[in-house]
N, C-alpha and C positions, 0 to 999 in steps of 0.2 A: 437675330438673337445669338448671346454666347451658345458656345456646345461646352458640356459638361460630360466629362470622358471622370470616372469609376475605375478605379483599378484596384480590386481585393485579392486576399491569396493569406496564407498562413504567414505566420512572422518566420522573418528570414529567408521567404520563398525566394527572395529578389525583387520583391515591387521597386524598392529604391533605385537598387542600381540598373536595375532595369528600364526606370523612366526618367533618369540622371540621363543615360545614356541616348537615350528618346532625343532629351532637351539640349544635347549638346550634338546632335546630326540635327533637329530641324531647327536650333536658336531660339530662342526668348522673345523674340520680335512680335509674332501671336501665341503663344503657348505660356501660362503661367502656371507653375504647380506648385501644390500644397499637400503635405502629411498630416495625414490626421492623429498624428501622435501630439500636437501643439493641442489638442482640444479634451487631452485630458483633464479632468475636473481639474479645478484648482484646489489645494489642499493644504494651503497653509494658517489655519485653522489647526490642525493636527501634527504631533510630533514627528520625527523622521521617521523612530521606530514603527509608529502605527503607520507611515507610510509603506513602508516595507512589506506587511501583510494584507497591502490591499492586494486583490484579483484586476491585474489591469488587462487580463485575457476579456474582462466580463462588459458586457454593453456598458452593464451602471457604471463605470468608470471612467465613460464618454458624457464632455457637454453637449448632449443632442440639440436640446432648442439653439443653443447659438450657432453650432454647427450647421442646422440647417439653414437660420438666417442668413448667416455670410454667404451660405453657398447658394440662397436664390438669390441674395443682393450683387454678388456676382456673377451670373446668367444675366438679370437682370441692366446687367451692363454700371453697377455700381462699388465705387470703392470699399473697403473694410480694411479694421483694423485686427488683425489677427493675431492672438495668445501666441507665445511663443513655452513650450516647454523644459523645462530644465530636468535632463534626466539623472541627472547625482544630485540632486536634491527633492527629486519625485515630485514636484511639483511646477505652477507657473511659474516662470520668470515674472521681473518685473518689468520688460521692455517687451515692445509689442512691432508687429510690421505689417504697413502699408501695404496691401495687395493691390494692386488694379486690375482692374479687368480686362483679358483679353480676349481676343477669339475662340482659344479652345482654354477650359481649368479642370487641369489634370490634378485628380485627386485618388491620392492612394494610400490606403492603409487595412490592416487586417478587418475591419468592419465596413468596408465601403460599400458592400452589398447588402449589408445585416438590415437597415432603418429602412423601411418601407416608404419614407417619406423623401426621402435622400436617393433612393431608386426611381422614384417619380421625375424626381428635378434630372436626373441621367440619362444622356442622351445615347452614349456609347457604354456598355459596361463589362467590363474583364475582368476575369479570373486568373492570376497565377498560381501555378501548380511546382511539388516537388516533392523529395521525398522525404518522408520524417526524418532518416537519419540525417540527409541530405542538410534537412535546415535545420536540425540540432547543432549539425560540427557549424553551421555557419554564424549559429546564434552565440553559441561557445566562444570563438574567436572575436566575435563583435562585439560581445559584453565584457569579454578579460581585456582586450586592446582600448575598446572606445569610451566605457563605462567605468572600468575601473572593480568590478565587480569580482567577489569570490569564483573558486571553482565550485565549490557548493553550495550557495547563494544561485548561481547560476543553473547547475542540475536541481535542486531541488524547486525553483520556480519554474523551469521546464516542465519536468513530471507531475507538477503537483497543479498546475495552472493552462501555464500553455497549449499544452498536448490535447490536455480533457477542453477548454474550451473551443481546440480547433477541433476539436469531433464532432462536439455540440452545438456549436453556433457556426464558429466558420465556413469551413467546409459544405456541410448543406447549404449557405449563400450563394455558393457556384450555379445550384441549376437558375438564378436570376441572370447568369453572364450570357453577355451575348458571344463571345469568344474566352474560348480555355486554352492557357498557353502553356504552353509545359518548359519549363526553365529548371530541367534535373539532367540533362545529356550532353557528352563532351563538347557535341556542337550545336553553339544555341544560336537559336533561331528566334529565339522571343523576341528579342530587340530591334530585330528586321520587320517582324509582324505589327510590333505595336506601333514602329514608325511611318511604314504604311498608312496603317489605320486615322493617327494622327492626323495626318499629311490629306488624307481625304477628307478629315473633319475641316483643317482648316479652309482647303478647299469648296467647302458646300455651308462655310458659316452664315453666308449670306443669305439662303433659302430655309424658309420654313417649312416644319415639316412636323405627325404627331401621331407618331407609331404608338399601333395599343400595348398599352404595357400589359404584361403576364397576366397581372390579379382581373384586368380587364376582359380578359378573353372567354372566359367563363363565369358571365355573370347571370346572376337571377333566371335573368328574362331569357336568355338563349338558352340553358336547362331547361326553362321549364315549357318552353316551345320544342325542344328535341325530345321532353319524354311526355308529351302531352301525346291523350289519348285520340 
């Protein structure tokens, strides 16, 4: 069966470029990745401006059910067609792209720890780390360059959204990682680690295997045999 490798971390931690970088030392050959920023709702339906004040820090602004579909249909060893987003226009595009499936599907985005359902289906799952200022100037720079966005458009959905959601939901997602990588120091070492990691997945895609996940480890019955009298 595919491996499904989890890569969560605060926005602008470096997930991206940090598993760009992955995919271009081990090639495309087994490895296909996906952002879960394509899986924001679709919201055309709603004018620009109401898009603007949506909270896209907030789970509800993930399509869960499909998210999860595609992503057992790919473990599962089958094709999808997957939403692509449009982020000057905050909404889906109208053009969509063929995934296939391959040995490992690397999926990263700031919630890829959050859905306990989507934790299940993960085989490998990581946390990157950094520091708030750290991925402030980085979000700065990537939304006036790539976006196209104000400089206060951009500080005030920081402050106002991003921050408070990465306190609240993000960041607690870390203790689900099976590895914390820190990508805030002049010499990074993330990129090395995650390729590794990789690199053994693809290696061991062939064997089954069905480690207890977290919520499993302390259930009912083993409580209530540990404090039985």
């Amino acid at each position: 069966m595919n491996r499904l490798v989890l890569v969560g971390g605060g926005s602008s931690s470096g997930k991206s470029y940090i598993t760009s970088e992955v995919m271009k030392r081990l090639g495309e050959e087994d490895i296909v990745r996906l952002t879960m920023d394509d899986y924001y709702k679709d919201q055309s339906d709603i004018s620009l401006e109401d898009r603007y004040k949506v909270n896209y820090d907030h789970p509800k602004a993930f399509d869960w059910p499909l998210m999860r579909k595609q992503l057992k249909d790919l473990k599962d060893g089958k094709p999808v067609q997957k939403p692509v987003y449009d982020f000057v226009t905050l909404t889906r595009s109208e053009k969509v792209e063929t995934i296939e499936p391959k040995k490992v599907i690397l999926v990263e985005g700031i919630m890829a720890l959050v859905d306990k359902e989507i934790r299940k289906l993960g085989d490998i799952k990581v946390f990157i780390t950094a520091s708030a200022e750290r991925r402030f100037l980085r979000r700065l720079i990537r939304d006036k360059r790539d976006r196209g966005r104000t400089f206060d458009n951009i500080v005030s959905q920081y402050f106002n959204t991003v921050q408070p959601m990465y306190g609240e939901v993000v960041e607690p997602s870390s203790i689900y990682a099976d590895f914390i990588i820190n990508n805030d120091g002049v010499k990074n070492i993330a990129v090395d680690i995650l390729t590794v990691l990789l690199k053994e997945e693809i290696e061991s895609s062939g064997h089954s295997y069905s480690p207890k996940a977290m919520e499993e480890e302390f259930d009912e019955i083993s409580l209530a045999e540990a404090f039985a009298k």
